[in-house]
N, C-alpha and C positions, 0 to 999 in steps of 0.2 A: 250435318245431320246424317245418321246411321241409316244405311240402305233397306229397302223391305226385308230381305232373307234375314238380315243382322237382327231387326227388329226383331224378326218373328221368333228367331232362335234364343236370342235374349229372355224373350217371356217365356220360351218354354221350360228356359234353364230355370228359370225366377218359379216359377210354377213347381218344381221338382224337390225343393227341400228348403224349410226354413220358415216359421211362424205361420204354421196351421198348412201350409204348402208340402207336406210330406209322401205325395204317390210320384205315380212315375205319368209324365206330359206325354200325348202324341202329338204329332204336327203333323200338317196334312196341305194341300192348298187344292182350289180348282182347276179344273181342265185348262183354261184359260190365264192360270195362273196371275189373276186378278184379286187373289184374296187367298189369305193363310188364316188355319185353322189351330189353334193348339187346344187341344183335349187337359182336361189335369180334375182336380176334384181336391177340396177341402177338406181338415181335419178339423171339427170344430172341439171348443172346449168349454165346459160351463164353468161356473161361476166360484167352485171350489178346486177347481183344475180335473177335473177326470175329463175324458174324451168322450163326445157326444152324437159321434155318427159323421158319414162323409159327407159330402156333398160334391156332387160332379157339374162341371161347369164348362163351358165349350165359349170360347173366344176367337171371334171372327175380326180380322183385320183386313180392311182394302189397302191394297198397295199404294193409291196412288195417295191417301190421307192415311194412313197407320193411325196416328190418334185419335182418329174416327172412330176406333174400335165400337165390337158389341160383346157385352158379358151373356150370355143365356147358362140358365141354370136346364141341368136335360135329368128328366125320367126323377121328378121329384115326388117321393108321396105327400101325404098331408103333414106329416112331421117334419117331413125335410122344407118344406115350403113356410113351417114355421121356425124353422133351425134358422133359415138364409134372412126370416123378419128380425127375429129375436137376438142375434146377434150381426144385426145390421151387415150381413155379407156383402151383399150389391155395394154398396156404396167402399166397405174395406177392399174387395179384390179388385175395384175398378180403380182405386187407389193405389195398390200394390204393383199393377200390371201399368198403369202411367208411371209410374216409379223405375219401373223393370223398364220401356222403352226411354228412358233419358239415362240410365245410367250406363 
């Protein structure tokens, strides 16, 4: 099993380019260094392909379970909040990001 920092750097790479994952990740962790943070945000796209606005998304990992993670979407207005239902985000990025830690 890949150690936390590998973890966390993993996602943030995964987060950085590549199917709707097109901005640039921050990482961050706590004082205590009990939990890493990677910042990144969504490109979505509708149903004819044009791009449909971002969405920023903040992923909290504890060290001592990684796969415990939490996805929180931050600073959504009422469009974005129907951008993240309507193309089922929550459930895609939290797949993408268990994907990003095994591989």
């Amino acid at each position: 099993m890949k150690d936390f920092e590998a973890i966390v750097i993993d996602v943030a790479e995964f987060c950085e380019s590549g199917s709707g994952f097109d901005g640039d990740a921050d990482v961050s962790e706590n004082a205590k260094g009990t939990k890493g943070y990677v910042s990144a945000s969504y490109h979505c796209m509708n149903e004819v392909g044009e791009y449909d606005g971002w969405i920023p998304f903040k992923v909290t990992i504890p060290a001592d379970n990684p796969r415990d993670f939490k996805l929180t979407f931050v600073g959504l207005s009422n469009a974005g909040r129907y951008r993240v239902n309507k193309y089922d985000l929550r459930g895609y990025i939290e797949e993408r990001i268990a994907y990003a830690m095994e591989a």
